[in-house]
C-alpha positions in Angstrom: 0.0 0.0 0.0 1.1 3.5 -1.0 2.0 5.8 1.6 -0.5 8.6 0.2 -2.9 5.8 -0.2 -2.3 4.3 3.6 -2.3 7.9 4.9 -6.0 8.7 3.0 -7.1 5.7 4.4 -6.1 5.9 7.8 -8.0 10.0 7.7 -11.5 8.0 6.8 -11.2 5.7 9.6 -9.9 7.4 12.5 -11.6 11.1 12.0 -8.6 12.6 10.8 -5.6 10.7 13.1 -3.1 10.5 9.9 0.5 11.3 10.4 1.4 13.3 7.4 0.9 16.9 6.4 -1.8 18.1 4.3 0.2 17.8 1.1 0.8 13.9 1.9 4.4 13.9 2.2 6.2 12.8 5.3 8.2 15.0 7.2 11.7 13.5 8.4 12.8 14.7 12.2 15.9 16.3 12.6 17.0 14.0 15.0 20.4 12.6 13.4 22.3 13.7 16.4 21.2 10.7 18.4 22.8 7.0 18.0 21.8 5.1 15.0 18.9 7.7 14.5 19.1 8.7 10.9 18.6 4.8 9.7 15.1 4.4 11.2 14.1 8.6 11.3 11.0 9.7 12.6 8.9 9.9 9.5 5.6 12.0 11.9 4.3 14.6 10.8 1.4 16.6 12.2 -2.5 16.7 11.1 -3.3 19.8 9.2 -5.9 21.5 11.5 -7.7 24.5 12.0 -7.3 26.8 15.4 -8.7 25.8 18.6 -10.2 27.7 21.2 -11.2 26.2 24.2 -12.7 29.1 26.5 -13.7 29.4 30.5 -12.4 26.1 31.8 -9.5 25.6 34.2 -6.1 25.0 33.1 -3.4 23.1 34.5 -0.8 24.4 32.5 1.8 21.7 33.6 4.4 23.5 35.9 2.8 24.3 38.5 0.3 27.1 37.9 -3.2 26.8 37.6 -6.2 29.5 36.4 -9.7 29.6 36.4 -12.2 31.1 34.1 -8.8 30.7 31.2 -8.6 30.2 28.0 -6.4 27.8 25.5 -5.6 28.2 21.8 -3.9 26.2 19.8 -2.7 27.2 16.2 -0.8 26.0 13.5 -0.1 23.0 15.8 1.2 24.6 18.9 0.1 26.0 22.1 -0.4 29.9 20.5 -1.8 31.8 24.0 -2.7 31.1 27.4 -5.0 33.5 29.1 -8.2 35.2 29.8 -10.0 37.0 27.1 -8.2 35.4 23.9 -8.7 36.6 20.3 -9.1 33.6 18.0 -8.8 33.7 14.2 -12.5 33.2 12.9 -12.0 29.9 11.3 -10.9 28.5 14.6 -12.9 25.7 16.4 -14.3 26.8 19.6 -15.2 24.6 22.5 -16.9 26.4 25.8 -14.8 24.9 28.6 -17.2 25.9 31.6 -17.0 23.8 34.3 -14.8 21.6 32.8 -10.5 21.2 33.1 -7.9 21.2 30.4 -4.2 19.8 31.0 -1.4 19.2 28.8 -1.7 15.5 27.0 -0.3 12.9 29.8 3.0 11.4 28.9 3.4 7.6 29.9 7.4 6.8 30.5 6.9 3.4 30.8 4.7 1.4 28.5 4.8 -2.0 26.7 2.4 -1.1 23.9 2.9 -2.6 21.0 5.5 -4.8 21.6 2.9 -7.0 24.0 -0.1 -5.8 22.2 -3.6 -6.8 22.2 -5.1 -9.5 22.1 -2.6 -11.5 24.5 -0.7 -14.0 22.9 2.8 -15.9 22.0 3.0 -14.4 18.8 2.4 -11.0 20.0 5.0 -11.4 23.0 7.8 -9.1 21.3 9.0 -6.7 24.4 12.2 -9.4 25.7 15.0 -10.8 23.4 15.5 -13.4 26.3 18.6 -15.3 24.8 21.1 -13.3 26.5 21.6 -11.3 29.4 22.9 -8.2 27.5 20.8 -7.6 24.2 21.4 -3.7 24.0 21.6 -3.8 20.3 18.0 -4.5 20.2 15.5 -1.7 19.6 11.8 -1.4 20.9 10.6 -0.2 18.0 11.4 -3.1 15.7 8.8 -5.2 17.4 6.0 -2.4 18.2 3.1 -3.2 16.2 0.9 0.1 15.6 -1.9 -1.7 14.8 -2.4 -2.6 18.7 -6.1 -1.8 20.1 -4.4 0.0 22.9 -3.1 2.8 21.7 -7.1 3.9 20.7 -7.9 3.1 24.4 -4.5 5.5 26.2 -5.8 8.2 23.8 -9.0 8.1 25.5 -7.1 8.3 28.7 -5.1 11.7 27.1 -2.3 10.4 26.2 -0.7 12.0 23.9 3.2 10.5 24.0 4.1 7.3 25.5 7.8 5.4 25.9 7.8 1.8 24.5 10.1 0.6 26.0 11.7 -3.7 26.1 10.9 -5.4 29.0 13.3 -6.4 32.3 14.1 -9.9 31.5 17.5 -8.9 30.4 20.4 -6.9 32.2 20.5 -4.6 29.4 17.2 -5.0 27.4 17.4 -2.3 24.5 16.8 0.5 23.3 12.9 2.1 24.2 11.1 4.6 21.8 9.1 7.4 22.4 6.3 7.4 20.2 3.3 10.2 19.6 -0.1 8.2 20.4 -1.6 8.8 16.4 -3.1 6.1 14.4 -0.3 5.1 11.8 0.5 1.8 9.9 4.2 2.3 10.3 5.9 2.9 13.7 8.5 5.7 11.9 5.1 7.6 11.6 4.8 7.7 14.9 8.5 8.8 16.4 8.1 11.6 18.8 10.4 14.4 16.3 14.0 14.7 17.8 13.0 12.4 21.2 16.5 10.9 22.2 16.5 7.2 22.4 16.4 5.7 26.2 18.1 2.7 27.1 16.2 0.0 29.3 18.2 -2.0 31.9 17.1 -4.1 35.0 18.2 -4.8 38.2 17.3 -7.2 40.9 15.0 -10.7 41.0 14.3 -10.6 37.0 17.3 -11.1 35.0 18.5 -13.7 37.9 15.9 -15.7 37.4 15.7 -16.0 33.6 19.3 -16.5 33.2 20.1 -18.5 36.5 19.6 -21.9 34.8 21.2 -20.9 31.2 24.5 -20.0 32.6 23.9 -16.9 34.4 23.6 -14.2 36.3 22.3 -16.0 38.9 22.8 -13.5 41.7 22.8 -9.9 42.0 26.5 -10.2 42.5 26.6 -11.9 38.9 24.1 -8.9 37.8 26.5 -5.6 38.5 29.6 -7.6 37.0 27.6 -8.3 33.8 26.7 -4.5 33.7 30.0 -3.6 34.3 31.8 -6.1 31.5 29.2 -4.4 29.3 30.4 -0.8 30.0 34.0 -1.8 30.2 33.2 -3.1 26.4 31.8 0.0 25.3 34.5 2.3 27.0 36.7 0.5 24.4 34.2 0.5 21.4 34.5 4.5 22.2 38.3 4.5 22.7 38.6 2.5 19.3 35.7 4.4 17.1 37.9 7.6 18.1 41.0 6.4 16.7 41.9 5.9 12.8 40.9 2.4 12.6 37.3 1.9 14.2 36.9 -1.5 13.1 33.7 -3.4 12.3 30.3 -1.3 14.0 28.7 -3.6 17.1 25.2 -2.5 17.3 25.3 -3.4 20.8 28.3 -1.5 22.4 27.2 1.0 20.1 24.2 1.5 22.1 26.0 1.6 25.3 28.4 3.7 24.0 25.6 6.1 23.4 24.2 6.2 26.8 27.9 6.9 28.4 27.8 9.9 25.9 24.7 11.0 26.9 22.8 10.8 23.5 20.6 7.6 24.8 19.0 7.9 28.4 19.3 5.4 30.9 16.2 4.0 32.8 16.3 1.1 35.0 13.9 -0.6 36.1 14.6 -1.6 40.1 12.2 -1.9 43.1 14.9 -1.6 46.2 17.0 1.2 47.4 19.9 -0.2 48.1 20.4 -1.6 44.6 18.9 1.7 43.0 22.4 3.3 45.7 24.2 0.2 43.6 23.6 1.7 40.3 24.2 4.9 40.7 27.6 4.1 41.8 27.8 2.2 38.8 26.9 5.1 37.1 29.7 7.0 38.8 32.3 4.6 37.9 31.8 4.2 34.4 30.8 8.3 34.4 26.9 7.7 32.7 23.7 9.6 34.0 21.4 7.6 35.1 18.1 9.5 34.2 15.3 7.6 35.9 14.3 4.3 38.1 11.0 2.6 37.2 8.6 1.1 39.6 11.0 1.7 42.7 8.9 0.5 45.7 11.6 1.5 47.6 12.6 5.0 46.4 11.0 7.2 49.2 14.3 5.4 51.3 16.5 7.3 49.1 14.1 10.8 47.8 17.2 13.0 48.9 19.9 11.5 47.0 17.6 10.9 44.0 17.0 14.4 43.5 20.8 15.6 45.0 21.4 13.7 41.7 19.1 14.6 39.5 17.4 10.9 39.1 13.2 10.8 38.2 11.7 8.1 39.9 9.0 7.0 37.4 6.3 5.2 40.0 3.4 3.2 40.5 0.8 4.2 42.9 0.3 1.5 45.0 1.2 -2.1 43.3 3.7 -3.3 46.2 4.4 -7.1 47.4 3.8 -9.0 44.4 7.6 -9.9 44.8 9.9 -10.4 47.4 11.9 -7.1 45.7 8.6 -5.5 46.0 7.5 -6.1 49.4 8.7 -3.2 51.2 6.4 -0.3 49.0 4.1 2.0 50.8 1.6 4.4 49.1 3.2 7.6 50.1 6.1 6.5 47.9 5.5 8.8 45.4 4.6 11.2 47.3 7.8 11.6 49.8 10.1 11.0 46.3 8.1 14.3 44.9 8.7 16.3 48.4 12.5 16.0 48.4 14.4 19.6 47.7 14.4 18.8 43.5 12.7 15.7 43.3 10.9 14.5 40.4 8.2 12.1 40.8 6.6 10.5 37.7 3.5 8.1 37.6 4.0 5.3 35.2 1.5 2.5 34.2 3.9 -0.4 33.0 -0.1 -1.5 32.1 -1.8 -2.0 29.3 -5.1 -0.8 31.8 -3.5 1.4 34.1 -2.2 3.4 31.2 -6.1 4.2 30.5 -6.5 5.7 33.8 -3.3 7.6 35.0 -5.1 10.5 36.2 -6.8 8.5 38.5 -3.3 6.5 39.7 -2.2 10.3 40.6 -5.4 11.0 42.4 -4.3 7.6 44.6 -1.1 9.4 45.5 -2.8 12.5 46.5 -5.3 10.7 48.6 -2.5 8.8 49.9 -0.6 11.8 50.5 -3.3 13.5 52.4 -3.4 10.7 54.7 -0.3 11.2 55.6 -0.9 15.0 56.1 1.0 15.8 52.7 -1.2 18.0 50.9 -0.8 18.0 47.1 -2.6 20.4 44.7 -4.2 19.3 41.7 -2.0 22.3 39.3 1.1 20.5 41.5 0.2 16.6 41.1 -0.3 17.1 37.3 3.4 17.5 36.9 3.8 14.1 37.4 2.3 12.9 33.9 3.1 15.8 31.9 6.4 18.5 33.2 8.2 15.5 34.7 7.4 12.7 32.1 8.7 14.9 29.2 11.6 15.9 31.3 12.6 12.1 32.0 12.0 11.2 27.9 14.5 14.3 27.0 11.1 16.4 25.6 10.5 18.8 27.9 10.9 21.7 25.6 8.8 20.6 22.8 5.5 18.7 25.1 4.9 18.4 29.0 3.1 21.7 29.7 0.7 24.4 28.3 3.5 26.6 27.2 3.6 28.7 24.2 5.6 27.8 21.6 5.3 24.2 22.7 3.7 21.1 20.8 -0.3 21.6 21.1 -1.3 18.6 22.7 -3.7 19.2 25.4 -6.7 17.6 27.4 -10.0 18.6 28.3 -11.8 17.0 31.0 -15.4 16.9 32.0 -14.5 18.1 35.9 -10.9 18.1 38.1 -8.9 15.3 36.6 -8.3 14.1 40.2 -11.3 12.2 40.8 -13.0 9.0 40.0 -15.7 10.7 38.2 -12.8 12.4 35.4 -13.1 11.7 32.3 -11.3 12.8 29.1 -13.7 13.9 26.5 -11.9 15.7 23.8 -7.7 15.3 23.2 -5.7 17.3 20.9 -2.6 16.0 19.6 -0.4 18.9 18.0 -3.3 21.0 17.6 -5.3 18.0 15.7 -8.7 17.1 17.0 -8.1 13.2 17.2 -10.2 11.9 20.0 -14.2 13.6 20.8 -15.8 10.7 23.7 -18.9 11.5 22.1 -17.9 11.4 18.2 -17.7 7.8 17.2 -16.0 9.6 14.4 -13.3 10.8 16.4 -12.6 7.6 18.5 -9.3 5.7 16.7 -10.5 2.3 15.4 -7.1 -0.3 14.4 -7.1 -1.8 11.2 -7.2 -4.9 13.4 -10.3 -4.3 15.1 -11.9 -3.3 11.9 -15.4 -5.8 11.1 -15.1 -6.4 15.4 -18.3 -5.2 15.8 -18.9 -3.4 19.5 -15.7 -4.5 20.2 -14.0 -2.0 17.6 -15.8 1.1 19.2 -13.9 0.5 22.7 -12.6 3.3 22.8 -15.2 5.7 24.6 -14.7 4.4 28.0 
């Protein structure tokens, strides 16, 4: 199928969710700068699409600040104005916000998406090259299927950008992507524009057990010397590429090259403090940043170094003591990692279902919180899925808040975001209308789930 011809079709069925410009031609990213980058370029491109003005609602704008009775416009794909009063141009869409909330699009760091799609099911299991404990030359993107159902059911959750990323069976699993959340039969043509590459790794109980009985790791012990023979390989892959003869390209020290350069970020998924201590003095010794933890039960035991160094901690609300790793979690995790002078707290869903309901895993933490007599504004906890999501992905200039200038993907709810009764009725992903709760039209249907019958209209949930 042509790419014109794909791009037509996918405007008819999914009410305008296409990822090329209005002429039909794809528009490369500019993102050569990052490791391996230019061979698999981000192909997106945004939706042609008329202002929007969404009028009297409150806004989150992302960082912090909040207003009532404000307005939102978004032209020519980008936030244009924040504000009271705004002037729109007169072929703009306008949509009375009155009594109802608009945030920036939530950002998911941590999502499997694509690469253990929908429906559940050995062929579809594509998120862990388990055959060795150090697979960094594989990349996430290679197995995410954009044809998954839930994509269509996070974009009714708002959100707008999402990091596939491999899963923890391995030491060093891959490479992750970060991916815009448009309808698109080819995952280039979803490739958040310029969004550095991160690098998944895992600690603890996981790559132990898969690789106990097929000649190791077998212990944690065996787990930091197989990081550290990795990084000692790529030191000299970067001594040797420097010199006048490189020798033959290795995709996988090339990889971890990258990350010791700081062109891939690192995010390591680990549930207990003292190993999440354990790699950052790892990352001291082989001089790497270390850019965020995921799941982390155990984070709130370290909140001050984490944010003396500059490390997210991207977080589940509550999931705790499914593990021995994970046994020692408690709900104001989040919470006490946010608190600390610097901190940045992220909520994560790791879920195909949690990732439908974010806003409603922050509102846990807030109840949480308040429990524990932390109070936590609604314009403060939104940070968590939008500011300090895009900060951890390397995206904070271009998404994460309601800033002008930046992309123009926003949320409107029916009511505060914070409760059970939230939900999100109209999402905008660079200015483009591609999700209306009440517009069948506008509710992104998968080629897959085409002829489905109730089952393809999911999405409205």
């Amino acid at each position: 199928m042509s790419r014109l011809l794909s791009a037509a079709l996918a405007v008819a069925l999914f009410g305008g969710c296409a990822t090329t410009s209005s002429s039909g031609t794809p528009a490369a990213s500019s993102d050569a700068s990052h490791v391996g980058a230019t061979a698999y370029a981000s192909t997106y491109a945004p939706i042609a699409s008329a202002p929007v003005l969404i009028t009297n609602a409150t806004v989150l704008i992302g960082d912090g600040r909040r207003l009532e009775g404000a307005d939102v416009l978004l032209q020519d794909g980008r936030v244009a104005a924040v504000g009271t009063g705004l002037d729109a141009p007169a072929n703009a869409q306008r949509v009375d916000g009155t009594g109802k909330w608009v945030t920036p699009g939530i950002i998911d760091v941590h999502s499997h998406l694509g690469v253990y799609p929908s429906p559940g099911a050995s062929a579809h299991s594509d998120g862990n090259e388990a055959t060795a404990p150090n697979t960094a030359q594989v990349w996430a993107e290679h197995s995410v299927w954009p044809q998954d159902p839930g994509f269509g059911a996070a974009l009714a959750g708002g959100v707008t950008s999402l990091q596939i990323l491999p899963g923890s069976a391995n030491l060093i699993g891959g490479r992750g992507v970060t991916l815009k959340n448009v309808a698109a039969t080819m995952v280039t043509d979803m490739k958040f524009p310029g969004a550095p590459y991160g690098l998944k790794m895992a600690c603890g109980e996981n790559p132990k057990r898969v690789y106990g009985q097929k000649g190791g790791p077998s212990t944690r012990m065996g787990n930091v010397a197989g990081y550290r023979a990795a990084l000692i390989d790529a030191a000299e892959y970067r001594r040797k590429q420097a010199g006048d003869s490189p020798g033959k390209r290795d995709l996988k020290v090339e990889t971890m090259a990258g990350a010791m350069d700081g062109d891939i970020l690192v995010h390591i998924h680990c549930y207990r403090a003292d190993e999440m201590a354990q790699m950052l003095d790892l990352a001291n010794e082989f001089d790497f940043k270390v850019t965020a933890f995921h799941h982390g039960v155990e984070a709130y035991k370290i909140a001050d170094r984490l944010a003396a160094e500059g490390v997210c901690g991207a977080l589940w609300a509550d999931w705790w003591g499914f593990k021995m790793e994970a046994f020692d979690g408690i709900q104001e995790n989040i919470a006490i990692v946010d608190r600390a002078p610097g901190g940045c707290a992220i909520v994560h869903s790791d879920s195909d279902e949690g990732i439908q309901r974010l806003n409603q895993e922050a509102a846990k933490v807030i109840a949480s919180a308040r429990r524990a007599g932390i109070e936590i504004t609604p314009e403060h906890a939104i940070r968590w899925l939008t500011e300090n999501a895009a900060k951890s992905l390397g995206v904070l200039e271009q998404t994460g808040t309601l800033t002008a200038g930046k992309m123009g993907d926003a949320v409107l709810w029916n009511g505060n975001p914070f409760t059970v009764y939230a939900l999100a009725e109209q999402v905008w992903i660079d200015g483009a209308h591609v999700y209306d709760r009440f517009d069948p039209a506008r509710q992104p249907v998968s080629d897959f789930m085409l002829g489905q019958g109730a089952a393809a209209h999911g999405g409205a949930r």
